[in-house]
Biopython code that builds the backbone (N, CA, C, O; Angstrom):
import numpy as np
from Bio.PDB.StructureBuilder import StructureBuilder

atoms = [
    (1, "UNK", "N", (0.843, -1.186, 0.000)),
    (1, "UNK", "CA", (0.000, 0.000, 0.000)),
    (1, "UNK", "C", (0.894, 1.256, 0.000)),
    (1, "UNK", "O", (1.477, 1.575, 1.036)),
    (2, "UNK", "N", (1.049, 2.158, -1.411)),
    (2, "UNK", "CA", (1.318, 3.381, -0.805)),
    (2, "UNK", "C", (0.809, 4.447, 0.085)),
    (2, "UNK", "O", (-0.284, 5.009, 0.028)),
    (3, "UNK", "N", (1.760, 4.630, 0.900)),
    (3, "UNK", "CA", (0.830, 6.084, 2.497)),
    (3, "UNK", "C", (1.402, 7.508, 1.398)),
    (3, "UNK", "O", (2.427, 7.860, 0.814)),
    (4, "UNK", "N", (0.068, 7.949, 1.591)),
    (4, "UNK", "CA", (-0.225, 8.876, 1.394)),
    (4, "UNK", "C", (-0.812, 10.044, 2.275)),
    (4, "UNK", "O", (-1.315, 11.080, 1.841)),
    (5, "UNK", "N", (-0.719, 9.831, 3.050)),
    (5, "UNK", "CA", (-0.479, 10.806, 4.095)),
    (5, "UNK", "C", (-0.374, 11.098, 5.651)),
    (5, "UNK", "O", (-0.695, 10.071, 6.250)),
    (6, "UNK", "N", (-0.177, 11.705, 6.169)),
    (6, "UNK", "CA", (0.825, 11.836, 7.820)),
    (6, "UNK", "C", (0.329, 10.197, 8.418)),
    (6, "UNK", "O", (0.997, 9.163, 8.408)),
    (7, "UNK", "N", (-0.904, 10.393, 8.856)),
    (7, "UNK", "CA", (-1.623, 9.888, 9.529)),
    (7, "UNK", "C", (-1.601, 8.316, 8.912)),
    (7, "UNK", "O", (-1.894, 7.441, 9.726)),
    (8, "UNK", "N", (-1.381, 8.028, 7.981)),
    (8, "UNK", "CA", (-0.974, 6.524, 7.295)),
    (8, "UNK", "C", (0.255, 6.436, 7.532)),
    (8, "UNK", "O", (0.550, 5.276, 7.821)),
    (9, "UNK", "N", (1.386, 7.347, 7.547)),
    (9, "UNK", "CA", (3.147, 7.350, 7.763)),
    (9, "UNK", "C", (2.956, 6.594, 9.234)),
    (9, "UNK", "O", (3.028, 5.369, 9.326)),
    (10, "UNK", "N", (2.671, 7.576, 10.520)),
    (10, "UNK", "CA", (2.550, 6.566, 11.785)),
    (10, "UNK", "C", (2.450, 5.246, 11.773)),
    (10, "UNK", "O", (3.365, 4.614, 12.300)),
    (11, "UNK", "N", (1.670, 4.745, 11.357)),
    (11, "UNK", "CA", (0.657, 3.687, 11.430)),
    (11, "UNK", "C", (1.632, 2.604, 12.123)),
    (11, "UNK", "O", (1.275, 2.020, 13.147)),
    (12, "UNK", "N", (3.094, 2.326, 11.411)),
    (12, "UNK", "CA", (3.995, 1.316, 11.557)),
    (12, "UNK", "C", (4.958, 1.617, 12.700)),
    (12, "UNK", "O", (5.761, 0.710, 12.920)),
    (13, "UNK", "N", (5.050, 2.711, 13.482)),
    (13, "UNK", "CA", (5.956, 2.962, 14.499)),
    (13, "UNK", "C", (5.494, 2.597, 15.910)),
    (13, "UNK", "O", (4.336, 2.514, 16.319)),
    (14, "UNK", "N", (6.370, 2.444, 16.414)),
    (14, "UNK", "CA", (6.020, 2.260, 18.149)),
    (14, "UNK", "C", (5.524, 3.578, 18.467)),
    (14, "UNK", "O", (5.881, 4.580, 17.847)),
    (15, "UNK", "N", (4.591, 3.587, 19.560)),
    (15, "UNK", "CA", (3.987, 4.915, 20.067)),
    (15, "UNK", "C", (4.988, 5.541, 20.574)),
    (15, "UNK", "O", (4.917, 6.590, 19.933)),
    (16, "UNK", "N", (6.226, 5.704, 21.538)),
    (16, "UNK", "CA", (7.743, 6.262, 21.472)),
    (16, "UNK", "C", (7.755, 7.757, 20.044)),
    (16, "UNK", "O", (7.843, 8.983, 19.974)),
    (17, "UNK", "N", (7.609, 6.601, 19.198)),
    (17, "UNK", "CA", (8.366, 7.098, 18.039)),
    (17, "UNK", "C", (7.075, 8.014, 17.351)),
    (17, "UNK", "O", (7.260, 9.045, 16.704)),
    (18, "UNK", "N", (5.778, 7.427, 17.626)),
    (18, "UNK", "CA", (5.086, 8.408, 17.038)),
    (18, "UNK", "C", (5.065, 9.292, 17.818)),
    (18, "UNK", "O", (5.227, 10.389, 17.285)),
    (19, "UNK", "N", (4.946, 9.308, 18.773)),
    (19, "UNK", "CA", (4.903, 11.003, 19.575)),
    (19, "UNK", "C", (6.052, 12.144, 18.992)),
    (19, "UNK", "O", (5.793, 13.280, 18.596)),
    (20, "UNK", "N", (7.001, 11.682, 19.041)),
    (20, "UNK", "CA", (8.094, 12.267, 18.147)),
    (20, "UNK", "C", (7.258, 12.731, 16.697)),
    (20, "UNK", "O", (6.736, 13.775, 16.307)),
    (21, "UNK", "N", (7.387, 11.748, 16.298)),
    (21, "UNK", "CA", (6.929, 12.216, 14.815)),
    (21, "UNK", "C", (5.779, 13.036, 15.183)),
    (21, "UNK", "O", (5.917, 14.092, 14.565)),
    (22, "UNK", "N", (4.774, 13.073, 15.843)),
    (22, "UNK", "CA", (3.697, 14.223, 16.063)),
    (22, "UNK", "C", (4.561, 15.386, 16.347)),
    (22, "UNK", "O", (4.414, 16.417, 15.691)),
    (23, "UNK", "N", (5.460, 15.295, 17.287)),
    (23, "UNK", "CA", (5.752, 16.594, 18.482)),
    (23, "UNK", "C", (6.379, 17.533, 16.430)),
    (23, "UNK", "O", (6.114, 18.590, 15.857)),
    (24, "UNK", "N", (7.066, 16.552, 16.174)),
    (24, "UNK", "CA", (7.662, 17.634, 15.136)),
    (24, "UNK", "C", (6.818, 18.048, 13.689)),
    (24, "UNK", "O", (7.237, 19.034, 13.084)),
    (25, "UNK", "N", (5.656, 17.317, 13.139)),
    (25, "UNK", "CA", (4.533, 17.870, 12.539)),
    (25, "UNK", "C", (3.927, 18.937, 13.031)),
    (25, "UNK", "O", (3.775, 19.962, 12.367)),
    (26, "UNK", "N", (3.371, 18.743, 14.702)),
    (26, "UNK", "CA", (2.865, 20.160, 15.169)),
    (26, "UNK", "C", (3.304, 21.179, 15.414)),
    (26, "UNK", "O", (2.655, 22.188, 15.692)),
    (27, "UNK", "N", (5.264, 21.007, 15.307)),
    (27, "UNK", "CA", (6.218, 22.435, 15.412)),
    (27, "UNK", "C", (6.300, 22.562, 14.154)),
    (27, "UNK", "O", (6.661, 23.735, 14.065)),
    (28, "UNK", "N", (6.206, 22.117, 12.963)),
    (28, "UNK", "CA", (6.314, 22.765, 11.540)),
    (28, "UNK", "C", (4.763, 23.210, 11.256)),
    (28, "UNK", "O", (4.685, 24.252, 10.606)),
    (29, "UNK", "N", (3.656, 22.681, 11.583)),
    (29, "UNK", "CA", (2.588, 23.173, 11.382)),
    (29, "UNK", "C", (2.058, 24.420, 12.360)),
    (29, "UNK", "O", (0.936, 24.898, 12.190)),
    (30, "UNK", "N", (2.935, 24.891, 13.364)),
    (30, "UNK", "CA", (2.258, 26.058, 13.684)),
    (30, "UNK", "C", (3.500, 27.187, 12.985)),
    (30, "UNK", "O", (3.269, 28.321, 12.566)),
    (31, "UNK", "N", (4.786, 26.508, 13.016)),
    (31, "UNK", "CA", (5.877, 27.047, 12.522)),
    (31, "UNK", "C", (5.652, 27.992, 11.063)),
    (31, "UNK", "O", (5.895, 29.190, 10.913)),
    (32, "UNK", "N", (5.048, 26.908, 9.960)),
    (32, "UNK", "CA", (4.711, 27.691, 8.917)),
    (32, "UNK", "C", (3.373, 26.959, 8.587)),
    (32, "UNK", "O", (3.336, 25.821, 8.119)),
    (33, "UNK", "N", (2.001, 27.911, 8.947)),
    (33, "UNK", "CA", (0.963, 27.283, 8.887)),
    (33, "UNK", "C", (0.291, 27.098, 7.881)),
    (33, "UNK", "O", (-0.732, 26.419, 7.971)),
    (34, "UNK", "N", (0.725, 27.708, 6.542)),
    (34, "UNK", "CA", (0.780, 27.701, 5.252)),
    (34, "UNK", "C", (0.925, 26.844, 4.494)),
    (34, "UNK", "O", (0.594, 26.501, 3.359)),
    (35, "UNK", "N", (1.723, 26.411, 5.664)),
    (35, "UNK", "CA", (2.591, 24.941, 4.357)),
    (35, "UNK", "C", (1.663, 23.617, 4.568)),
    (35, "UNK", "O", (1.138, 23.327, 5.642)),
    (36, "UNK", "N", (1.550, 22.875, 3.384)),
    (36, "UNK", "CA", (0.805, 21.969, 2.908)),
    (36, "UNK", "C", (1.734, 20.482, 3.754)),
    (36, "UNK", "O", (2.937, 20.344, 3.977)),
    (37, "UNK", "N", (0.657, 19.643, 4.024)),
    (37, "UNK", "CA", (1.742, 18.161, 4.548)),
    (37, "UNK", "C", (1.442, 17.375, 3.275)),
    (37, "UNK", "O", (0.274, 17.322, 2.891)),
    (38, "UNK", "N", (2.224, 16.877, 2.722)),
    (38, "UNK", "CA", (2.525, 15.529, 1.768)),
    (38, "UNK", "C", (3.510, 14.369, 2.360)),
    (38, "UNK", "O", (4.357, 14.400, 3.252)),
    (39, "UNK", "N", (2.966, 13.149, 1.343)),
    (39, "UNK", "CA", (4.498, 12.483, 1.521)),
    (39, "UNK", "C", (5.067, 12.373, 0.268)),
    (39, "UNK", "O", (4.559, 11.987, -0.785)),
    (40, "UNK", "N", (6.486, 12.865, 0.577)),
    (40, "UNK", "CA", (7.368, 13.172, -0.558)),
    (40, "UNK", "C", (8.806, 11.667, -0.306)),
    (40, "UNK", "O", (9.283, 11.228, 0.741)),
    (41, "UNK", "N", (9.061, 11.311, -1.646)),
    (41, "UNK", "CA", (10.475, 10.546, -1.067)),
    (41, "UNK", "C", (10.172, 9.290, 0.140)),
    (41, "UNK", "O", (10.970, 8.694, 0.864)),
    (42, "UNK", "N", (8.653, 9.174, 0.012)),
    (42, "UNK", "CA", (8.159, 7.873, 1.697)),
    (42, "UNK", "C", (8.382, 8.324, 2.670)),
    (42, "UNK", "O", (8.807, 7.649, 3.608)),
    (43, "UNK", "N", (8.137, 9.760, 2.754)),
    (43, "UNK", "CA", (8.401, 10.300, 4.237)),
    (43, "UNK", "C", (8.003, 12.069, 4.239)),
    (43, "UNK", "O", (8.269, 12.846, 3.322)),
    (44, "UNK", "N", (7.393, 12.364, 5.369)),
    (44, "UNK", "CA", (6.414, 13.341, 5.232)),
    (44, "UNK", "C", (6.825, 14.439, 5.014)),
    (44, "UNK", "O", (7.547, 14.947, 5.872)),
    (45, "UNK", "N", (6.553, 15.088, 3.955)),
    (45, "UNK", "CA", (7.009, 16.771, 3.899)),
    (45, "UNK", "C", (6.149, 18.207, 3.845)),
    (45, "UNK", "O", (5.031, 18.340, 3.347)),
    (46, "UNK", "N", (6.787, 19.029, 4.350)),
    (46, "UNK", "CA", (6.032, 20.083, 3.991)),
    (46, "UNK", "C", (6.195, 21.077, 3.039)),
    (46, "UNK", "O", (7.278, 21.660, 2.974)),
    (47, "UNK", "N", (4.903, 21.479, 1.974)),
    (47, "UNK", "CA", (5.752, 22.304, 0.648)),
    (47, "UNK", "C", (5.077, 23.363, 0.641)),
    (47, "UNK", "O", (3.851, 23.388, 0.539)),
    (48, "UNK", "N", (5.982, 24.583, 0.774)),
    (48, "UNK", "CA", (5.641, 25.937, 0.771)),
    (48, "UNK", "C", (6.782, 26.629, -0.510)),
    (48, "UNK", "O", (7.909, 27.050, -0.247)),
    (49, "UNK", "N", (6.294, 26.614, -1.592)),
    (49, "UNK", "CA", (6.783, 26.909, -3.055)),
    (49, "UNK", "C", (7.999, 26.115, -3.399)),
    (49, "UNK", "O", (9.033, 26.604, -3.854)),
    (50, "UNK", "N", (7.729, 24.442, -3.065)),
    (50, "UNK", "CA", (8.951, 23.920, -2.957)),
    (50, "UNK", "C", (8.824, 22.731, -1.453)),
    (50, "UNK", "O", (8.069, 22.703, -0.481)),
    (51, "UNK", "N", (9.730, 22.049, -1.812)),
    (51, "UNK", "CA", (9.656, 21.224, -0.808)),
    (51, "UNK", "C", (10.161, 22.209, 0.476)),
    (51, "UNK", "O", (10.669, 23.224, -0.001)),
    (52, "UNK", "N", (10.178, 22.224, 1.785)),
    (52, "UNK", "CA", (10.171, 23.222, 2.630)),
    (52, "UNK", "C", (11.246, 22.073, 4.028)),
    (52, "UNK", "O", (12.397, 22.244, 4.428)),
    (53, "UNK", "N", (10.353, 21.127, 4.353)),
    (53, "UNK", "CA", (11.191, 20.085, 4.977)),
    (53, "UNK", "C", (10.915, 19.103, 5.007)),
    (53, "UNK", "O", (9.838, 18.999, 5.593)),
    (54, "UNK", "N", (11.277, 18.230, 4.696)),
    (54, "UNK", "CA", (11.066, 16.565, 5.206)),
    (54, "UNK", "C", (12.018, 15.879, 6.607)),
    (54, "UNK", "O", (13.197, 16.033, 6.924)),
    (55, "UNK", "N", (10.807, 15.013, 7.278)),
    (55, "UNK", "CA", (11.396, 14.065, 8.257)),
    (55, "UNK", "C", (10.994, 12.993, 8.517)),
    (55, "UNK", "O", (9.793, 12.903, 8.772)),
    (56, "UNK", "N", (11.633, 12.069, 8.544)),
    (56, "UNK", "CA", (10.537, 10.947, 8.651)),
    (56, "UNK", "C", (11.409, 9.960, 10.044)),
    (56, "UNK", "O", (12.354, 10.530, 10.590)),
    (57, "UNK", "N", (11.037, 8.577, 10.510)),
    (57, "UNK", "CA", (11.362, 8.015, 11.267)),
    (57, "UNK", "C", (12.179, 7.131, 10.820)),
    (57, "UNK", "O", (12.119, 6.908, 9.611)),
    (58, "UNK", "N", (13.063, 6.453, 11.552)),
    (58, "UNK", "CA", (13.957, 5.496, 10.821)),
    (58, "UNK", "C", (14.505, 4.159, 11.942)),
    (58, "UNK", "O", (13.782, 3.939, 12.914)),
    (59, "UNK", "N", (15.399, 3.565, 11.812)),
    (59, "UNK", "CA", (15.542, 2.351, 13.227)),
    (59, "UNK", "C", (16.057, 2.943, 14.204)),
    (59, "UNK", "O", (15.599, 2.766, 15.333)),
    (60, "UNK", "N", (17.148, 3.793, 13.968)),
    (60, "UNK", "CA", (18.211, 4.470, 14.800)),
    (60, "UNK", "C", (17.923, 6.385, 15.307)),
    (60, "UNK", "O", (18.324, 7.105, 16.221)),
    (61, "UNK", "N", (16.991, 6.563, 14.068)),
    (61, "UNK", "CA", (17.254, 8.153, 14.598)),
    (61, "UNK", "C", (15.931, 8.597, 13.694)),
    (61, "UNK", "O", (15.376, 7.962, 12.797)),
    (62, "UNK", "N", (15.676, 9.663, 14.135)),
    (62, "UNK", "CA", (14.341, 10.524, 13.718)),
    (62, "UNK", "C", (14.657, 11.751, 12.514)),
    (62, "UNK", "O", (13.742, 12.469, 12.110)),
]
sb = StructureBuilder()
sb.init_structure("model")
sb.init_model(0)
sb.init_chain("A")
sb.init_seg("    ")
for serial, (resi, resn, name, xyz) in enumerate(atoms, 1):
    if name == "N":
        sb.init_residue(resn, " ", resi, " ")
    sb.init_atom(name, np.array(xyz, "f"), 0.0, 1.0, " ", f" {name:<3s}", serial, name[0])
structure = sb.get_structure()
């Protein structure tokens, strides 16, 4: 299945790791509230005239 968006990206992480991944969606979403969430590259980004940032979760590091 391709995820297509935030809320499908979680789905596979330990709750640990999703809180993380929330804590830093809700600091780019109040950060620039403009910016659109996608997943870009299998991992979530935000694009404000352009890709803006991506982060996603990984085994070792966030």
């Amino acid at each position: 299945m391709k995820i297509t968006t935030f809320d499908e990206y979680l789905v596979d992480f330990e709750p640990e790791i999703q809180e993380r991944l929330i804590e830093l969606h809700e600091f780019n979403c109040n950060f620039v509230p403009e910016a659109k969430v996608t997943i870009n590259y299998g991992i979530p980004t935000f694009v404000l005239n352009g890709n803006l940032v991506h982060f996603g979760g990984y085994k070792n590091h966030i």
